[in-house]
C-alpha positions as CSV (number, residue, x, y, z in Angstrom):
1,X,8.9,24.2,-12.1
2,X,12.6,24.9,-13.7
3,X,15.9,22.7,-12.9
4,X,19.2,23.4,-12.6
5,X,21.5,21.3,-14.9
6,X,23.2,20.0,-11.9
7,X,19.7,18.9,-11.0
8,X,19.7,17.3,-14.3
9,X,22.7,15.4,-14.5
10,X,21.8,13.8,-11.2
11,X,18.1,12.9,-12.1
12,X,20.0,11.3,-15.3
13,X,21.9,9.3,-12.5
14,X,19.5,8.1,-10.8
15,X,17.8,6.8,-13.2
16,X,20.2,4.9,-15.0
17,X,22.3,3.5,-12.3
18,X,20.1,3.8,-8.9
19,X,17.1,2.5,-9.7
20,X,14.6,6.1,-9.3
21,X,11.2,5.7,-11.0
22,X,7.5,6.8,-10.7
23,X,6.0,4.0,-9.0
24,X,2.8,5.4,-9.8
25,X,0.6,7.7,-11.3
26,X,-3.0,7.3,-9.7
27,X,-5.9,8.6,-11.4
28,X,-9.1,8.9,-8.4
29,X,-12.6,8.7,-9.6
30,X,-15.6,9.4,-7.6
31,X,-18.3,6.7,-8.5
32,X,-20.9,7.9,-6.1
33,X,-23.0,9.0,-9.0
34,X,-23.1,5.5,-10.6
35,X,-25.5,3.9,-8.8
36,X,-29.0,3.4,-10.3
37,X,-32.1,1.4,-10.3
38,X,-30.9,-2.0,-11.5
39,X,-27.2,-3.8,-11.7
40,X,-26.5,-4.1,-15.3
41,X,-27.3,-0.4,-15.4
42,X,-25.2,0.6,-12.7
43,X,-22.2,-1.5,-14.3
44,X,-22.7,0.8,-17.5
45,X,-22.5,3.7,-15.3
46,X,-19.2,2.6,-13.9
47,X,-18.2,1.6,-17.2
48,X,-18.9,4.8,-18.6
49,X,-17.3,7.0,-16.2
50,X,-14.3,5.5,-15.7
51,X,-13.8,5.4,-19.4
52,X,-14.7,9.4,-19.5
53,X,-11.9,10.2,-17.1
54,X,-9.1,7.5,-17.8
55,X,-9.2,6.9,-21.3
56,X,-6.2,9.0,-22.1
57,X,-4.2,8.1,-18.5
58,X,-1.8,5.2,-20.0
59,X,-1.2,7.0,-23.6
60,X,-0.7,10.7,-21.5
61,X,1.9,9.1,-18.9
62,X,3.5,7.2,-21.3
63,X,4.4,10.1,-23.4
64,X,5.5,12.0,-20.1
65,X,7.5,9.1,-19.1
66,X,9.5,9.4,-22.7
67,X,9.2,13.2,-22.6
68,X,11.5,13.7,-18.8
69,X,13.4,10.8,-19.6
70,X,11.8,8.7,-16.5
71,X,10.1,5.3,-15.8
72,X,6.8,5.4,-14.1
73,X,6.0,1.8,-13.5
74,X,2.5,1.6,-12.9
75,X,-0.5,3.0,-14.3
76,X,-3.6,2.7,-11.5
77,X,-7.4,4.1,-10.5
78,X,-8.4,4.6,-7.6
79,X,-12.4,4.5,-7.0
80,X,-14.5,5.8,-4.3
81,X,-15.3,2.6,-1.8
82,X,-17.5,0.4,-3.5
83,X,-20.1,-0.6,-0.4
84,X,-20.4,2.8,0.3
85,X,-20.6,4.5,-3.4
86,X,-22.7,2.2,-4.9
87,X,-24.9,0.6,-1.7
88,X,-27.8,-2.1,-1.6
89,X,-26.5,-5.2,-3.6
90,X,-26.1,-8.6,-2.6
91,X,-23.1,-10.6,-2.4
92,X,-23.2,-11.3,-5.9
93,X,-24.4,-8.6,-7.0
94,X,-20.7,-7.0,-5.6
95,X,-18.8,-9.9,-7.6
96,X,-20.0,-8.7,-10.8
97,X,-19.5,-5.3,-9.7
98,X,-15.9,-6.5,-9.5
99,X,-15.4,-8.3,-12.7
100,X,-16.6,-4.5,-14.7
101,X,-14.0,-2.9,-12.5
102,X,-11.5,-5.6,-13.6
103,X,-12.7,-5.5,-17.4
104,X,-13.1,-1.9,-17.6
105,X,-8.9,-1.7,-16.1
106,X,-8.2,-4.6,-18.5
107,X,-9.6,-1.7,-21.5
108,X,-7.5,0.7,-20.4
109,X,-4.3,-0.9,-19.8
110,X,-3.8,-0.1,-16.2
111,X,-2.2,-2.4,-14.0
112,X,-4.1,-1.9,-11.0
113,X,-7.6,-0.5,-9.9
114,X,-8.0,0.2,-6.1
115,X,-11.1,0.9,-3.8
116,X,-13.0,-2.4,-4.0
117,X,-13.3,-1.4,-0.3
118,X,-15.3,-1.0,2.9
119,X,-15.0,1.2,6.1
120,X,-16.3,-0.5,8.6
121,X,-13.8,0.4,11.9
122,X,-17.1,1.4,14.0
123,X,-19.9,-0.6,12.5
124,X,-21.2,-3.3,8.9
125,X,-23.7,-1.6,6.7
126,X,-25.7,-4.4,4.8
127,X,-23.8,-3.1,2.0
128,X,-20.3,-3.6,3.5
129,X,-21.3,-7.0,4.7
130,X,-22.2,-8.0,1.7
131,X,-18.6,-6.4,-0.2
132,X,-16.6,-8.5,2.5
133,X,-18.3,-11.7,2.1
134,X,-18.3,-11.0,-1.4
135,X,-14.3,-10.9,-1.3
136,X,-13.6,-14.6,-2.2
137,X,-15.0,-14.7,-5.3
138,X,-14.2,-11.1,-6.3
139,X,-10.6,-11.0,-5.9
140,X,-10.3,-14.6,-7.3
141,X,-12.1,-13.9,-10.4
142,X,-10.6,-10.9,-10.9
143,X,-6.7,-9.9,-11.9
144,X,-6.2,-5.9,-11.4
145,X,-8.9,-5.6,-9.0
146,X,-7.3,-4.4,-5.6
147,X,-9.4,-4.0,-2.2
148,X,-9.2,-2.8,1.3
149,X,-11.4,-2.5,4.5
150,X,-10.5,-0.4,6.9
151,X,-11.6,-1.7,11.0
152,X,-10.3,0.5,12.9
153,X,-9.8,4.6,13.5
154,X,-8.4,6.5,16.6
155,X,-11.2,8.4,16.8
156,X,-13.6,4.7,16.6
157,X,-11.4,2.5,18.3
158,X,-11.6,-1.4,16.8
159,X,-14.4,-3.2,15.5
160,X,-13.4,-6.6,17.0
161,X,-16.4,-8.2,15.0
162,X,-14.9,-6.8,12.0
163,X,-11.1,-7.9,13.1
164,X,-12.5,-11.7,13.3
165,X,-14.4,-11.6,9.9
166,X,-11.6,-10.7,8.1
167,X,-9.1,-13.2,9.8
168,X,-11.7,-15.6,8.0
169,X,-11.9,-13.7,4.9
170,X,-7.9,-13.4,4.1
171,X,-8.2,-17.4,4.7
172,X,-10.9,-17.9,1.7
173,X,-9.6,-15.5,0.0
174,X,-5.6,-17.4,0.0
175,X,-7.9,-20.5,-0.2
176,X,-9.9,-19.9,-3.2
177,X,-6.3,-18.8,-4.9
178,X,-4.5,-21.6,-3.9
179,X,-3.2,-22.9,-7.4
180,X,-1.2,-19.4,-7.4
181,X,-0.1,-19.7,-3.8
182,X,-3.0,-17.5,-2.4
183,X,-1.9,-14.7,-4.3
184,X,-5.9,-13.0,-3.7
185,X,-4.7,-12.1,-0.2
186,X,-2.0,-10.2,-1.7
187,X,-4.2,-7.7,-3.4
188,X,-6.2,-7.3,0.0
189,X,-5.5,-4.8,2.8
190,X,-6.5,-4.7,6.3
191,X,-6.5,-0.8,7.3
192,X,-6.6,1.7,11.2
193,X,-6.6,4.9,9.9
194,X,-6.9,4.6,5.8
195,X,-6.0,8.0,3.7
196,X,-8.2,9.1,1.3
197,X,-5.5,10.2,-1.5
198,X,-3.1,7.0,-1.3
199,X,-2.1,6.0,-4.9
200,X,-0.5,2.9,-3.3
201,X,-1.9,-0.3,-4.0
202,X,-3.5,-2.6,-2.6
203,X,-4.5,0.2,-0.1
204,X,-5.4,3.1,-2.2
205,X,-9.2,3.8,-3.2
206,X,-10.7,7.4,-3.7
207,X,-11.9,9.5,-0.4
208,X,-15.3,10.9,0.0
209,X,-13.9,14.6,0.4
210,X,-11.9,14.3,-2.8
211,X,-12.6,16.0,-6.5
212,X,-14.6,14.1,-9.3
213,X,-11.2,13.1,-10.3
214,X,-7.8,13.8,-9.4
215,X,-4.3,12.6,-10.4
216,X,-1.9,11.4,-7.4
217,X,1.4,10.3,-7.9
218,X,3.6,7.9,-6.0
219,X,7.3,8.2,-6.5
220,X,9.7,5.6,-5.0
221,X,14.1,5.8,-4.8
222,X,15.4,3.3,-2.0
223,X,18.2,2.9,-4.4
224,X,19.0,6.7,-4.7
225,X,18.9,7.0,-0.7
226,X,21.1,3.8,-0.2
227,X,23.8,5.3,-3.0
228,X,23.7,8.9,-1.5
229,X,24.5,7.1,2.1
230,X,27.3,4.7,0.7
231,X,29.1,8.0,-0.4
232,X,29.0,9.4,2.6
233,X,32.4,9.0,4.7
234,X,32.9,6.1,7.2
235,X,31.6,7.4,10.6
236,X,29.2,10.1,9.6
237,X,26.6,10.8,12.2
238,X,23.0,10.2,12.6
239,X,22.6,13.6,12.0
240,X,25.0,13.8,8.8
241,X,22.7,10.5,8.1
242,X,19.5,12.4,8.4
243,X,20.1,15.6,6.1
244,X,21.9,13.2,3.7
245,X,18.5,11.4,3.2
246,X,16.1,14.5,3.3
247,X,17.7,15.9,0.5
248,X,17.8,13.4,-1.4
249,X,14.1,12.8,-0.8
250,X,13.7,16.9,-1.6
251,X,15.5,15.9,-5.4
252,X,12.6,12.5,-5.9
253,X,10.1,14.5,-4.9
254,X,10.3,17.4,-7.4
255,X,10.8,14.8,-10.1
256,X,7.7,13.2,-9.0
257,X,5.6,16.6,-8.9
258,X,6.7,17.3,-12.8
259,X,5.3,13.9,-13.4
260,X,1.9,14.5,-11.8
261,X,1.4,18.0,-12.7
262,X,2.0,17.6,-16.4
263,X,-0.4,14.4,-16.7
264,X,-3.1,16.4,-14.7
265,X,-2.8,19.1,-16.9
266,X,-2.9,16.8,-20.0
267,X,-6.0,15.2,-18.6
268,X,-7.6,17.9,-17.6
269,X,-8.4,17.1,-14.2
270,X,-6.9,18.4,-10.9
271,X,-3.4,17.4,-9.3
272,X,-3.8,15.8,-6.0
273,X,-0.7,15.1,-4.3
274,X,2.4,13.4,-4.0
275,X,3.6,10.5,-2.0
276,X,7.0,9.9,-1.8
277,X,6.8,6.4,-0.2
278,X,10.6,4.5,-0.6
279,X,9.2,1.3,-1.7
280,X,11.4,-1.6,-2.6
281,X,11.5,-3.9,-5.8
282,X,13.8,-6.9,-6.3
283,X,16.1,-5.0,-8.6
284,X,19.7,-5.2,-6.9
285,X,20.3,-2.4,-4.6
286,X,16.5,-1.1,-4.4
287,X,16.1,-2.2,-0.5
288,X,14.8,-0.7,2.2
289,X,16.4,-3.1,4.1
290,X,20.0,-2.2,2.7
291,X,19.5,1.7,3.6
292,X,19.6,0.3,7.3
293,X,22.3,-1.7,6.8
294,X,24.2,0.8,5.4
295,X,23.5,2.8,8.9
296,X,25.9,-0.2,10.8
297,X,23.7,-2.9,11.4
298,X,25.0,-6.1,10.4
299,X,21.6,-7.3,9.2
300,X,17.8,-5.3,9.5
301,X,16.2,-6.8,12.5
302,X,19.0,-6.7,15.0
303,X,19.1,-4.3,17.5
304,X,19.2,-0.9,16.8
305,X,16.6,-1.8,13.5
306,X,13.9,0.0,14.8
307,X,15.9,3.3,15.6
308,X,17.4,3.0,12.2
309,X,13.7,2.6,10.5
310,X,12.4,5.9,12.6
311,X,15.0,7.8,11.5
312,X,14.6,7.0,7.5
313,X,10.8,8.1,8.0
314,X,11.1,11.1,9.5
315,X,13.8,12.0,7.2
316,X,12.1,11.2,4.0
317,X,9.1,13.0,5.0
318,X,10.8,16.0,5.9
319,X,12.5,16.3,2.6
320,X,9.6,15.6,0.6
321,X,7.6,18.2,3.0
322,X,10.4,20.8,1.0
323,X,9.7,19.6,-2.1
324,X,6.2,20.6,-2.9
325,X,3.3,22.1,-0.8
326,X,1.0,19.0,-1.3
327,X,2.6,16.1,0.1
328,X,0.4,13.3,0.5
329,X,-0.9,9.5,0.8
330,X,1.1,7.6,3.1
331,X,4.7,9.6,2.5
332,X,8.0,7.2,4.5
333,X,9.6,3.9,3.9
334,X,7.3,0.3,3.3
335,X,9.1,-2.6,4.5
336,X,7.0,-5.5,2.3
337,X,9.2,-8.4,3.0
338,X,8.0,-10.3,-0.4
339,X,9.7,-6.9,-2.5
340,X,12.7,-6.8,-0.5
341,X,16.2,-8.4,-1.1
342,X,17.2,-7.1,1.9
343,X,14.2,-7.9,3.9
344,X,14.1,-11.3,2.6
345,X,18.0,-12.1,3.2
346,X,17.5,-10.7,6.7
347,X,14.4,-13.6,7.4
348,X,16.3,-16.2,5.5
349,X,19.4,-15.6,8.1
350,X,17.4,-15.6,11.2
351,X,17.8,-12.1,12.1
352,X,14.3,-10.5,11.3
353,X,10.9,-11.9,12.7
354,X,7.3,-11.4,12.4
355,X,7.9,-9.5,16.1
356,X,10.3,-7.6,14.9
357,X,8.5,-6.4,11.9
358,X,5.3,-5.9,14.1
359,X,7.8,-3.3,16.2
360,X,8.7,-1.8,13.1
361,X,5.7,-0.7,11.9
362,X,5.5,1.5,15.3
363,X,7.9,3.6,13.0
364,X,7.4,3.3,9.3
365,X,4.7,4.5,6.9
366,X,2.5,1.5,7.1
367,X,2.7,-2.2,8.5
368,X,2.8,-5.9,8.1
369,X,3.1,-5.8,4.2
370,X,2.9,-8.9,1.9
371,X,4.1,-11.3,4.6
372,X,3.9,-14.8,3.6
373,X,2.6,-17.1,6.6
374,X,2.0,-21.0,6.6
375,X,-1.1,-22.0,5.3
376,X,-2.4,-23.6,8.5
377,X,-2.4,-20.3,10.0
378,X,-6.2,-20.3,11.7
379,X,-8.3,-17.4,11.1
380,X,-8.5,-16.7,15.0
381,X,-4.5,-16.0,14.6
382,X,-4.8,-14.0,12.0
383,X,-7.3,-12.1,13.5
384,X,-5.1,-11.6,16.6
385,X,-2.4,-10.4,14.4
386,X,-4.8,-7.7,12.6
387,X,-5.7,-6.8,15.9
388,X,-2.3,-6.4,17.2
389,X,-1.8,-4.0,14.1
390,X,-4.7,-2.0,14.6
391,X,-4.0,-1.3,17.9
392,X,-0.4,0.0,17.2
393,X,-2.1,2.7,14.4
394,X,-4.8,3.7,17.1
395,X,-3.0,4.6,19.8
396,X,-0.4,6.1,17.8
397,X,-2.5,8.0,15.4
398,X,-1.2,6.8,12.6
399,X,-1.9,4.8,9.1
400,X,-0.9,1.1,10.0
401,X,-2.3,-2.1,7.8
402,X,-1.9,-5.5,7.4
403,X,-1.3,-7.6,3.9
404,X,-0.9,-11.2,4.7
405,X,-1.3,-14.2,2.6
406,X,-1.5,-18.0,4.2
407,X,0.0,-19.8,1.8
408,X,-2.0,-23.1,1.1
409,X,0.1,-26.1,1.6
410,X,3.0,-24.0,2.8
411,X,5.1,-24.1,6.2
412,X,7.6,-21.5,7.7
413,X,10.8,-21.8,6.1
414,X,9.7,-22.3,2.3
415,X,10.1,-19.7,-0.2
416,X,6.8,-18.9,-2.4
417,X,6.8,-17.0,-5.6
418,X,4.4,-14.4,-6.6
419,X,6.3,-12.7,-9.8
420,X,6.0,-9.4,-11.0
421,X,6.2,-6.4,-8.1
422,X,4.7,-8.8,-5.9
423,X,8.2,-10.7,-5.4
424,X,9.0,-13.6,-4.0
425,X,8.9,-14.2,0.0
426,X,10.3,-16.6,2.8
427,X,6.7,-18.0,4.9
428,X,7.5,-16.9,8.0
429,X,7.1,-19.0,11.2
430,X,3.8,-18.1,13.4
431,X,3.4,-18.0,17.5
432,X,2.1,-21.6,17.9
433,X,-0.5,-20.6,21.2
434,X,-3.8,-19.6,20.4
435,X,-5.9,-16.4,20.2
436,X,-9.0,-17.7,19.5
437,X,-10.8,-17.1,22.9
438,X,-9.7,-13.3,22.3
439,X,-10.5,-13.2,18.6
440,X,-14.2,-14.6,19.1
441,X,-14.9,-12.5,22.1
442,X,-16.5,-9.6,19.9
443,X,-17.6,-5.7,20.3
444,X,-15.1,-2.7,19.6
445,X,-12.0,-2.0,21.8
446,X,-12.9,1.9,22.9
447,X,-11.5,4.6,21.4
448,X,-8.0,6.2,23.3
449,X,-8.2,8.7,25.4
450,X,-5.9,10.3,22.6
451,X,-8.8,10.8,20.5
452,X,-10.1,13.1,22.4
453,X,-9.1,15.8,20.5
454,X,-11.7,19.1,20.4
């Protein structure tokens, strides 16, 4: 790949006034040999491989990030699902499963390890009922351990049994973290329609059809995209709007490919893809929200919010579709409230609600991400919410997800603090009428007729 020295002088730019970065370089590992006769050997195994692959990721991308001049914030692995890669243990037996993923991340100096995970959207193995009961203790005794379970598909409809367990499990899961404000639901993930090459977390693990190992690469720029729009004149159409933002997503993702290529080369494993997912931080200016905004809406969730949010998408993916021939993951705009200025400004003033955000989601990359919600939430609601979710992703045929965390002890209106990426987010208020007759009812919802596809 060669650059212009225009191209240059603008990465330079961004960098230093806009806020670009690498969000993440993702290293996926297949674990699906590990398993053996007994648990302590099958933790070596893990161990071992993991260490084989990733032992050089942080040095390698730390010298690439000094070497282009540009921050990549995180450092993550990615693992194949756990239930399914490394089957027949017992609840506990997946807990300490856990705690040598966690210690194994903690020797490598990564800040995240994803796929502690289950796919369950048509039916529960033993060995994913055991991983999701299991998530409690795992994701409480655990720091960089990240996990997901997807319950639904367009092609399997929604396992309605599955919906209802996990409303329960998100509330033991905030519960058993509730001296750090129930931060464990935080690094757990609700999926319809997972990828298998996200390097996202808390969402990503490693898919089934992917290499041995492979190096994906998530590359973020709300705050480039909100300074290319703020130059543009007063009164510039939607469609002046539009090719403003896909070519500025065109310049983030080649930066991001130079990134991931270079590291898989240096590692000596295969590049994957890249994701070029506009996710926000708290830094001033770095706000999904405020790229909106910037469109003529007095505050993200008035009317018009929506539109706004579907244009964005579609815009960033096209420009990153230009960029390089292997776009990937999830690819469009998050809106997590708890790692939003905007998002969180827009709550605080009344102008953005848990319905609005659910309507958003029928346009952006994902869904309801890290929404704080009062701790009295009951499971059945929560499960009604998941559902609501699902069913958006299904019939749309589309990734959606749900992170959620019921603050213990918290009700709508307070502000909670989770540090780091993680923010810092206003609990928002709930519908107070119930969904527990429909949350108990059980089964799957069918499939679409939209999956109907061959």
């Amino acid at each position: 790949m060669s650059y212009t020295e225009q191209e240059v002088l603008e990465t330079i730019r961004m960098v230093e006034t806009e806020h670009l970065d690498i969000r993440t370089v993702t290293m996926g590992i297949h674990l699906d040999d590990c398993r053996a006769d007994t648990l302590t050997a099958t933790k070596n195994r893990v161990r071992d491989k993991i260490l084989r692959y990733a032992s050089r990721l942080v040095p390698v991308v730390q010298s690439i990030e000094r070497e282009i001049g540009i921050p990549v914030v995180n450092k993550r692995i990615s693992v194949t699902p756990i239930a399914h890669a490394l089957p027949g243990f017992d609840k506990d037996g997946y807990v300490e499963i856990a705690m040598q993923l966690d210690e194994s991340a903690a020797e490598l100096g990564v800040d995240f390890l994803g796929g502690y995970s289950a796919l369950v959207h048509k039916g529960m193995t033993p060995s994913a009922q055991a991983l999701i009961q299991s998530l409690p203790d795992a994701l409480s005794r655990t720091n960089r351990v990240c996990s997901s379970v997807s319950v639904a598909s367009t092609k399997a409809g929604i396992n309605m049994d599955a919906v209802y367990l996990m409303g329960r499990t998100i509330k033991d899961v905030a519960e058993q973290t509730s001296d750090r404000s129930g931060i464990g639901a935080a690094k757990l993930v609700v999926f319809c329609n997972p990828v298998e090459d996200n390097p996202f977390m808390a969402g990503a693990f490693h898919g089934f059809g992917e290499p041995d190992a492979v190096i994906n690469v998530g590359v973020s720029g709300p705050g480039v995209v909100l300074s290319a729009l703020k130059r543009l004149e007063n009164g510039a159409d939607f469609g002046t709007i539009a090719e403003t933002i896909k070519r500025t997503a065109f310049k983030i993702t080649r930066v991001g490919e130079l990134a991931g290529r270079k590291a898989a080369a240096e590692l000596g494993v295969p590049f994957g893809i890249i994701d070029l997912s506009l996710a926000p931080t708290n830094a001033m200016g770095d706000s999904v929200a405020q790229i909106l905004e910037a469109m003529g809406l007095e505050r993200c969730g008035t009317h018009g919010t929506t539109a706004a949010l579907a244009l964005l998408n579609d815009a960033v993916k096209k420009g990153g579709a230009m960029a390089t021939s292997y776009p990937g993951g999830l690819s469009g705009a998050f809106i997590p409230v708890s790692e939003d200025n905007g998002m969180i400004a827009a709550v605080e003033a009344g102008a953005l609600s848990l319905s609005k955000l659910e309507a958003m989601t029928c346009v952006c990359s994902v869904g309801l991400d890290m929404i704080a919600v009062p701790g009295d939430t009951t499971a059945e609601t929560l499960s009604g919410l998941i559902a609501d979710e699902m069913a958006i992703g299904m019939i749309n045929k589309k990734t959606t997800a749900v992170r959620v965390i019921p603050v213990p002890g918290a009700t709508a209106g307070q502000m909670v603090e989770f540090g780091g990426l993680l923010g810092r987010a206003p609990v928002m208020e709930m519908i107070p009428f119930s969904s527990q007759g429909f949350a108990r009812r059980g089964g799957r919802i069918p499939a679409p007729i939209q999956s109907l596809t061959n």
